[in-house]
Structure formats: structure tokens, C-alpha cells
C-alpha positions as CSV (number, residue, x, y, z in Angstrom):
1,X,74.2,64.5,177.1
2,X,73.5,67.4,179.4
3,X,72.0,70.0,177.9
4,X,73.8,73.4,178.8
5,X,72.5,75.7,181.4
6,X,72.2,78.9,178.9
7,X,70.4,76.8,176.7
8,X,67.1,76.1,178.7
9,X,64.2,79.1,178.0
10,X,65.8,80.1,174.2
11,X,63.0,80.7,172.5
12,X,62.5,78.3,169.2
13,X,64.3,79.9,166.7
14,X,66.4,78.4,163.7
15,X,69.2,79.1,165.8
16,X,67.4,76.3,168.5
17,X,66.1,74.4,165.9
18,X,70.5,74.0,164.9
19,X,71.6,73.9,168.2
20,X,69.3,70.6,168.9
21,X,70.5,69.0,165.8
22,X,74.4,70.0,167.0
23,X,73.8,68.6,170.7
24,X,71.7,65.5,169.1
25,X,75.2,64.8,166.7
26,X,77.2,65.2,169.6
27,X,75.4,63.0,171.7
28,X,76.4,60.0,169.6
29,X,80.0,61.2,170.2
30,X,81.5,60.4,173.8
31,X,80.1,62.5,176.3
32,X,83.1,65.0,177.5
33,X,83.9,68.0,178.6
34,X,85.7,69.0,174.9
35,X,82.3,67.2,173.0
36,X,80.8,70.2,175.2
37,X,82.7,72.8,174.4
38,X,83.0,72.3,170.8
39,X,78.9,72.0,170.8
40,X,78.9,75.1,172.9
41,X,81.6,77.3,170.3
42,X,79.3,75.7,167.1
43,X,76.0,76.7,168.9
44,X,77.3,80.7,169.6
45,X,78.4,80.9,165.7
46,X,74.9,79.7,164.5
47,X,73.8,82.6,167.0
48,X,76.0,84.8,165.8
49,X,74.6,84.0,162.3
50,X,70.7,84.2,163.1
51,X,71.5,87.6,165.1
52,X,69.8,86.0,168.0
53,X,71.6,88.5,171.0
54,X,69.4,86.5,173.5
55,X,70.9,83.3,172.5
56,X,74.3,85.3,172.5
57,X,73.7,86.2,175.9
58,X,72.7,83.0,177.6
59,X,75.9,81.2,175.7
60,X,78.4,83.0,178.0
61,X,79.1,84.1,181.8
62,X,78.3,87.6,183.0
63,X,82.1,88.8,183.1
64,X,82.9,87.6,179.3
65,X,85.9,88.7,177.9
66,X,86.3,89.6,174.2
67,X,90.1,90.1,173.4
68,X,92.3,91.2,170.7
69,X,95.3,90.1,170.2
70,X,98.1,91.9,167.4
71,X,101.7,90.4,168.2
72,X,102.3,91.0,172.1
73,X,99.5,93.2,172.7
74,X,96.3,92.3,173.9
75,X,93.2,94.5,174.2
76,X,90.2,94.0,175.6
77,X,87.3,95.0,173.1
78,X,84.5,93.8,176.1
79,X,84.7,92.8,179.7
80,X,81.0,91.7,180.4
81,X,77.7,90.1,179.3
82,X,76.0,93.4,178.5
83,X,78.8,95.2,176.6
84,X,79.3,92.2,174.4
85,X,75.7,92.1,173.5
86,X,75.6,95.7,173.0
87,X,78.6,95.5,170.4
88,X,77.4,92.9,168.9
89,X,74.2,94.7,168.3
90,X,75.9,97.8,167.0
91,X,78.0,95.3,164.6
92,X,75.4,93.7,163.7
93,X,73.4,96.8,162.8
94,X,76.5,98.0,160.7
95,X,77.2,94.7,158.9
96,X,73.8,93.1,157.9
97,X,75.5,90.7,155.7
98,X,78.7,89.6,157.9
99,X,78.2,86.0,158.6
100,X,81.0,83.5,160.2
101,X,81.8,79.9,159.6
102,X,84.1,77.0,161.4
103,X,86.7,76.7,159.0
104,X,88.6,73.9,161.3
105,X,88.7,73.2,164.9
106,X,90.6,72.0,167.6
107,X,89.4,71.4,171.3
108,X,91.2,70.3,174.0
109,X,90.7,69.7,177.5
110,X,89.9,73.5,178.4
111,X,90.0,75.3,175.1
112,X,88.5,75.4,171.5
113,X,90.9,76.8,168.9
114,X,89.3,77.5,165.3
115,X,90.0,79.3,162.1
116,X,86.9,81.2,161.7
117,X,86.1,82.7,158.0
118,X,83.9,85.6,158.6
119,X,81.8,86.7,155.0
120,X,80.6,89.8,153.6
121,X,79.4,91.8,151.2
122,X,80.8,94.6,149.8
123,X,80.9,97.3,147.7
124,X,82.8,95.4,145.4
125,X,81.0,92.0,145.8
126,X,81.4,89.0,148.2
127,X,84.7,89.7,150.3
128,X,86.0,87.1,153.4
129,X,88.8,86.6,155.7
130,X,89.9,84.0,158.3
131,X,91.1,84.5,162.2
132,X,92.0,82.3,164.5
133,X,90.0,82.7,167.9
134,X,90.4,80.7,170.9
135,X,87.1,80.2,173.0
136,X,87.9,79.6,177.0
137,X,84.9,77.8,179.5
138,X,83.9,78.5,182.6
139,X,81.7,75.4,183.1
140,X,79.8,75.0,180.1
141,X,79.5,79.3,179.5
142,X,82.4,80.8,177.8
143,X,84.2,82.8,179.8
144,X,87.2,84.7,177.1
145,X,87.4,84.9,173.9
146,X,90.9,86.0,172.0
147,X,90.7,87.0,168.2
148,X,93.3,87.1,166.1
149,X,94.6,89.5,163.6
150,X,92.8,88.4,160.0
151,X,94.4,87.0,156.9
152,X,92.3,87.8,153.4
């Protein structure tokens, strides 16, 4: 399996250390496009997890798009490498318990839809909700990513 572009440098983290044993698993799979991307979307949640904004960074292209969408509208939270790693930081600095997880997903030819559960604490203990985002490639970087609206 090709090892994607982003991927060579990251310093050896527990977030490298997951992403070998990821890419290693999907090596045994059939080598595609979709085995990619689904490695790629599981490898920028474990770097989401660890905090690792590096990581974050070399996962997607320089004009990233983060998108919301609520019914027909669609708003665009970030439009580039730097502003997604500089929100990301700022959430991350709010939130130093959020944490997200692959509920379920589905990849196709150019796309990988999942039902992500992100986790938290709060004031009143351990609270969680699901989304559905949809991750978009350009190569083997992601390129857009659309959010939408959680369910408790």
C-alpha cells in the first residue's frame, strides 16, 4: 500500500504509532482508492484525538474546506489549511475533553460518509452526540469536509 504523501516526516507520536497499525490493516484489504480514503478519514480522527495539529495539517490540502450544513444552507466554518488548524487549536483549547469516534462508515468511490459520535465532559457528567460528516479527496489529502447538524 502507498503510504500517503502527508504522512511522511510526522513525528512518532501515538497518533503514528495508530496510523501504522490502520494502514498495516488496510494493507491486507484490496488496495483502492476507497481502502485509502477510509484509512485517510480513520487516521485524521485519531489526530483529532491525540491533538496532534501537525498531523492535522499534513492530512489535508492547503485550500481545505470545513462546511456546515443546517437544511439548505451551507456555511463555510474554514477555507484553508491554516484557518483549520487555527480553529482547531482554539477548540481544542476550549474543549480539553471532546474526543470523536467512527460510529459507522461508508466509502465510495470519491467520498467517505460516517456518523461520527463526538464525547465530552460536562458540567453534568459525560455528555455525547452523533453527526454525519462527509469527507471529500483530492488525491489522497482531503479536500472538504461537510458536518451535519447533531442528534443527542
Amino acid at each position: 500500500m502507498r503510504i500517503p504523501g502527508w504522512m511522511v516526516g510526522v513525528r512518532r507520536s501515538a497518533c503514528t504509532a495508530l496510523a501504522a497499525a490502520l494502514l498495516s490493516h488496510v494493507a491486507l484489504a484490496e488496495d483502492t482508492p476507497a481502502d485509502q480514503y477510509r484509512a485517510a478519514v480513520e487516521v485524521f480522527v485519531a489526530a483529532f484525538n491525540q491533538r496532534d495539529l501537525e498531523a492535522i495539517g499534513k492530512a489535508v490540502t492547503d485550500d481545505i474546506e470545513w462546511l456546515s450544513v443546517d437544511g439548505a444552507a451551507v456555511s463555510v466554518e474554514t477555507a484553508s489549511r491554516q484557518a483549520l488548524v487555527e480553529a482547531l487549536g482554539s477548540y481544542f483549547a476550549s474543549c480539553t475533553s471532546c474526543r470523536s469516534e467512527l460510529a459507522q462508515v461508508l466509502v465510495s468511490k470519491e467520498r467517505v460518509v460516517a456518523v461520527e459520535v463526538a464525547s465530552w465532559d460536562s458540567q453534568d457528567g459525560p455528555a455525547s452526540q452523533r453527526s454525519v460528516s462527509v469527507y471529500e479527496f483530492d488525491g489522497d489529502l482531503i479536500r472538504r469536509v461537510y458536518y451535519f447538524p447533531a442528534e443527542p
